[in-house]
Structure formats: structure tokens, C-alpha cells
C-alpha positions as CSV (number, residue, x, y, z in Angstrom):
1,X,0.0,0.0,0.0
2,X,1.3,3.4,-0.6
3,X,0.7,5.8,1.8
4,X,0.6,10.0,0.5
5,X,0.0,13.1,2.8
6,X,-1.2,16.5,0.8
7,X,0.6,18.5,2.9
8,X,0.8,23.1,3.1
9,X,0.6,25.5,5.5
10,X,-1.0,28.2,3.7
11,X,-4.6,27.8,3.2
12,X,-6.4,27.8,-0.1
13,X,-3.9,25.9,-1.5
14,X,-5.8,23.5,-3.1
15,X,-5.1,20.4,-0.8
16,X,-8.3,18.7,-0.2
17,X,-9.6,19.5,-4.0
18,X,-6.2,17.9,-5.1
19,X,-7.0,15.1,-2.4
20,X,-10.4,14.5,-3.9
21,X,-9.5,14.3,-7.8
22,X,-6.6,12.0,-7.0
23,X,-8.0,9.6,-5.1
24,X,-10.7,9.5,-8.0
25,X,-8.1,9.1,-10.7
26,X,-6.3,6.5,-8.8
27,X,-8.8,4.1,-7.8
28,X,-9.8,4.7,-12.1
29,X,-6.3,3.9,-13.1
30,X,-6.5,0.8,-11.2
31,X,-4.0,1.6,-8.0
32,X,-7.1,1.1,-6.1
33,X,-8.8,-0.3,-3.9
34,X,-8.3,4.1,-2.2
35,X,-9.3,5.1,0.7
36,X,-8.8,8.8,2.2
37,X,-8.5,10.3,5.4
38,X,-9.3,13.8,6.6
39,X,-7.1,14.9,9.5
40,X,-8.4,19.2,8.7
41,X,-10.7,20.2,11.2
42,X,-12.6,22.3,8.8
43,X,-13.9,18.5,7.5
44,X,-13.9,19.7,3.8
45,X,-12.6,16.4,2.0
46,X,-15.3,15.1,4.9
47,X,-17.7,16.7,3.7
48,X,-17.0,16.0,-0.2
49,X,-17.4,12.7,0.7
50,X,-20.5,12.4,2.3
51,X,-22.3,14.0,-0.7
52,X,-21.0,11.9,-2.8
53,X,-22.9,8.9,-4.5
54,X,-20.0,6.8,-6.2
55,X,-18.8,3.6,-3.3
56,X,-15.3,4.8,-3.9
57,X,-12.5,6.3,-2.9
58,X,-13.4,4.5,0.7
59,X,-13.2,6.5,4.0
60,X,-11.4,5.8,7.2
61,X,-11.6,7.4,10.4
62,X,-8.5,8.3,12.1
63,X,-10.4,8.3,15.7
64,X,-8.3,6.1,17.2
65,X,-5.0,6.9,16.1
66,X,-3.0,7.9,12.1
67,X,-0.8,4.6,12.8
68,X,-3.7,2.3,13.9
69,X,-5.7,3.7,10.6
70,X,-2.6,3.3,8.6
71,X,-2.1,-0.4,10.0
72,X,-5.7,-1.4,9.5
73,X,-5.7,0.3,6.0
74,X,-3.1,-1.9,5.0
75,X,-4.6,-5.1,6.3
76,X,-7.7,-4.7,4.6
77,X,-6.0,-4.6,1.5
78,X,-6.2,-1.2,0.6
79,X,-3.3,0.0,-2.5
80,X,-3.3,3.5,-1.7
81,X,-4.1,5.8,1.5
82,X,-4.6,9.8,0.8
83,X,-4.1,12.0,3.7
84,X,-5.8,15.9,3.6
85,X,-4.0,18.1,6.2
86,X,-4.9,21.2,7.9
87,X,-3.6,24.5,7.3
88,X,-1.2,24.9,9.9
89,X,2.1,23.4,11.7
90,X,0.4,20.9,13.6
91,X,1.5,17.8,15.9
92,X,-1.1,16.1,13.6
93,X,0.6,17.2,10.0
94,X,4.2,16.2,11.4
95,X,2.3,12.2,11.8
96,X,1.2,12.6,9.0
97,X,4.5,12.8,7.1
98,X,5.3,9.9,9.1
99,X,3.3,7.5,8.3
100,X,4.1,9.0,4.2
101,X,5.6,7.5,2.2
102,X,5.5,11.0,-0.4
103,X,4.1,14.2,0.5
104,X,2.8,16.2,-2.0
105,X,3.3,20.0,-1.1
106,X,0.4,21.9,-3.3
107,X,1.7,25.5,-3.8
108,X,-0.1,28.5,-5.7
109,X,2.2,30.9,-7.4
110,X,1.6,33.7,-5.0
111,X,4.8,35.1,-3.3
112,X,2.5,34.9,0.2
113,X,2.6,31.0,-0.4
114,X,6.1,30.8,-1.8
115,X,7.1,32.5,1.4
116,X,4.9,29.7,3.4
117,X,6.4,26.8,1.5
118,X,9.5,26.4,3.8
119,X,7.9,25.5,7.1
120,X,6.3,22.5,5.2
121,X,9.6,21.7,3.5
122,X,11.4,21.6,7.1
123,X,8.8,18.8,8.4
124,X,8.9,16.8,5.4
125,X,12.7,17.2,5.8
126,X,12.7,16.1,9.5
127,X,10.5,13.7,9.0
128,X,13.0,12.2,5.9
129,X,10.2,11.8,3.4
130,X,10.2,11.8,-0.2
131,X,8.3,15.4,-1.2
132,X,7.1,16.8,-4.3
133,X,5.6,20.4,-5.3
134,X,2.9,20.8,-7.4
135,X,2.0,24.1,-8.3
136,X,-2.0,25.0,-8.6
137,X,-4.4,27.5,-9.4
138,X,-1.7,28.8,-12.3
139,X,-2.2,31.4,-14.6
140,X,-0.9,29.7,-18.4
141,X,2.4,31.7,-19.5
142,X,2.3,33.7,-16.7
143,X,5.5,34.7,-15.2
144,X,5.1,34.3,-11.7
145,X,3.9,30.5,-12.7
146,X,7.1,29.8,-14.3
147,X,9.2,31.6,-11.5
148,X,7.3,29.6,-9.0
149,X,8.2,26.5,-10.6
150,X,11.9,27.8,-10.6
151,X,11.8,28.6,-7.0
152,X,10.4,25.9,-5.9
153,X,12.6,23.3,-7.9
154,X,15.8,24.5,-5.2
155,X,13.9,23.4,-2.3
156,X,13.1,20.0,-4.1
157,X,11.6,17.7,-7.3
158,X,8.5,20.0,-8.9
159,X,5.8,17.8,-10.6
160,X,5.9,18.3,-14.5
161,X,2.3,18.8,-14.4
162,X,0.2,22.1,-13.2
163,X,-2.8,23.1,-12.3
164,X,-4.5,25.2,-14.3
165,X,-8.1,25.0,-14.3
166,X,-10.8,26.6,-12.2
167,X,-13.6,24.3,-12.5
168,X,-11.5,21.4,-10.0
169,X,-13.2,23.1,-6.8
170,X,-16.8,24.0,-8.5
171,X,-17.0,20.4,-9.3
172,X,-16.8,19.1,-5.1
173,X,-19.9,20.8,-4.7
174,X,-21.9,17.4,-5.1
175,X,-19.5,14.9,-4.1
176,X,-17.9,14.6,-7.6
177,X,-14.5,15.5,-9.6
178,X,-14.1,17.6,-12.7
179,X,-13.3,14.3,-14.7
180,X,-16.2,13.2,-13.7
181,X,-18.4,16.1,-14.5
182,X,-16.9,16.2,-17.7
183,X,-14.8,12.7,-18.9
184,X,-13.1,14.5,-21.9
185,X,-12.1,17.7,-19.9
186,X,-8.9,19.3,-19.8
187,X,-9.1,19.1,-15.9
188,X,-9.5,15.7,-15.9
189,X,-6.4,14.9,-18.0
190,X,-4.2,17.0,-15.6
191,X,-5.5,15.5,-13.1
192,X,-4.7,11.6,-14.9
193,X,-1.3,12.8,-16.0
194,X,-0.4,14.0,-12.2
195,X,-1.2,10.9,-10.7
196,X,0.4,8.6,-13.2
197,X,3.7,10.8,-12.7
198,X,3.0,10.0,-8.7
199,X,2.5,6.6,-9.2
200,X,5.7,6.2,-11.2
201,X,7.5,7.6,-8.5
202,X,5.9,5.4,-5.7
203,X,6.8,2.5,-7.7
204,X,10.2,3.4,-8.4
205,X,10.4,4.1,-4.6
206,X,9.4,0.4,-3.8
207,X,11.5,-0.7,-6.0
208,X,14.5,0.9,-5.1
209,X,13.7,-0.5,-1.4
210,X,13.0,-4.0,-2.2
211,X,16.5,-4.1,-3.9
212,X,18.6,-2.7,-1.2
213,X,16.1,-5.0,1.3
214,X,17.5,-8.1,-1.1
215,X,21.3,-6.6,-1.1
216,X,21.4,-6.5,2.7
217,X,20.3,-10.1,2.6
């Protein structure tokens, strides 16, 4: 099972619309069975959730503890876990990152949330998880999108795909994604291309780790 926390401190970033689409276009691309958890008090992805109709992505309450969840997640068979954070440097973001195996930092191309980014960058640091940025909300051939993406590539590995679109948040209103609202939408396919980009690395990840698991053998 792989295990990925939407991590940011600034608010508005786009973490629990991002949290949404991708556990929609994993469980389509097969890296399912998904389940999500919602650790924001504000409940948003909770609240997505409960209006929607579709069985899937699954839910899982993190009552009684992120590692307990995590552990029973993975004994029920579950191939990928989705964590939304709140919107602040909490006890409850750094377990988070712990129990990752990538965070996903979500970061729009505003200097008030490049200036944000680092806090989230240190506990993903400390906590000695794989991260990747992925910037949202862009404007196309703007130059604070590119200069975002330049900035941001020095703290770490920047996703090759952006977020453009503004329809991804209208579409949570009843529980459902922009891909699903519209199949042949350009939302959709950035949202498809993201996560294939994430799985590869998740793979690559477990692979790496199985061989040096064999070598030490």
C-alpha cells in the first residue's frame, strides 16, 4: 500500500480538491482499492465525501489513532491511503508525514505562499520523506507560474504537471471530480497525467527498497 499526505501550511492551497480528484483518478487507473482520510478540522474532504454517491475512494476514520488507521488500512488490503492536512504546523501534520511514504506539497504561485512553503519543507525534511511540489491554481504563460516553478525546484523535485483549471473546486460541490463532470475535460487529464507521474515515482520508490532490502540479505 502506498501511503501519500497533501501537505501546506498556507490555506487555499488546493489540498483537499487535489485530495479529492486524485484519489478518484487513482482508484480509475487501477491503484485502487483508495481510501482517504481527513485529519483538517474544517472536515472539507469530509464533507465531499458524504455527498458523494459513487462507493469509492473508501473513508477511514483516524479516531483512534493515524498509525492504527494506517495499519488497518493496510490489512484490509487497501493499495493507496490519501491523507488531507490542515492548514497549519500541527502535531497532527508532522504524523502525517510519518506515516508517508510521499508528500505532495500543493503551492499556488503567489509570493505569500512561496514564502509559506518552507515550514512545510522543514517537516517533510525532518521527517525524511520523499516530497514533491505541485503548483495549482496557475495562470498559463504567466511569469510568476514559471518563476514559481523555478523557486520551488531548489527546495526539491517539482511535478511536471500544473494546475491550471478553475472548475476542479466547483466540481466538489456534489461529491464529484471535474473528470467526472466532464470525462473529456482538460481538468481531468491534468488531473490523470499527475497521478500517473505519482505513481511512477511510488513504484520506483518500492522498488528501489526492495533491492537494497535483497542486497542487505
Amino acid at each position: 500500500m502506498h501511503v501519500v499526505g497533501i501537505a501546506s501550511r498556507k490555506g487555499g492551497s488546493g489540498k483537499t480538491t487535489l485530495s479529492a480528484h486524485l484519489a478518484v483518478a487513482a482508484e480509475a487507473a487501477g491503484s485502487g482499492p483508495v481510501a482517504v482520510i481527513d485529519t483538517d478540522p474544517q472536515g472539507g474532504l469530509a464533507g465531499w465525501w458524504n455527498a458523494r454517491a459513487a462507493e469509492t475512494p473508501r473513508w477511514i476514520d483516524p479516531t483512534h489513532g493515524l498509525s492504527t488507521a494506517v495499519s488497518a488500512a493496510r490489512t484490509t488490503g487497501y493499495g493507496l491511503l490519501l491523507f488531507d492536512t490542515p492548514p497549519s504546523l500541527s502535531e497532527t501534520i508532522a504524523e502525517v508525514l510519518t506515516v508517508s511514504d510521499l508528500v505532495l506539497i500543493p503551492v499556488r504561485p503567489s509570493p505569500n505562499d512561496l514564502r509559506a512553503v518552507g515550514a512545510t519543507v522543514e517537516l517533510a525534511k525532518r521527517a525524511r520523506r520523499r516530497m514533491v511540489f505541485v503548483v495549482t491554481q496557475a495562470t498559463q504563460r504567466a511569469r510568476i507560474t514559471a518563476e514559481a516553478a523555478i523557486l520551488l525546484s531548489q527546495y526539491g523535485t517539482v511535478a511536471p504537471v500544473m494546475i491550471h483549471r478553475v472548475d476542479f473546486a466547483t466540481s466538489m460541490t456534489d461529491g464529484r471530480t471535474a473528470g467526472e463532470l466532464d470525462p473529456n475535460s482538460r481538468s481531468g487529464a491534468e488531473i490523470t497525467t499527475l497521478w500517473t507521474y505519482l505513481h511512477n515515482l511510488l513504484t520506483e520508490d518500492e522498488r528501489d527498497a526492495q533491492g537494497q532490502s535483497h542486497a542487505a540479505e
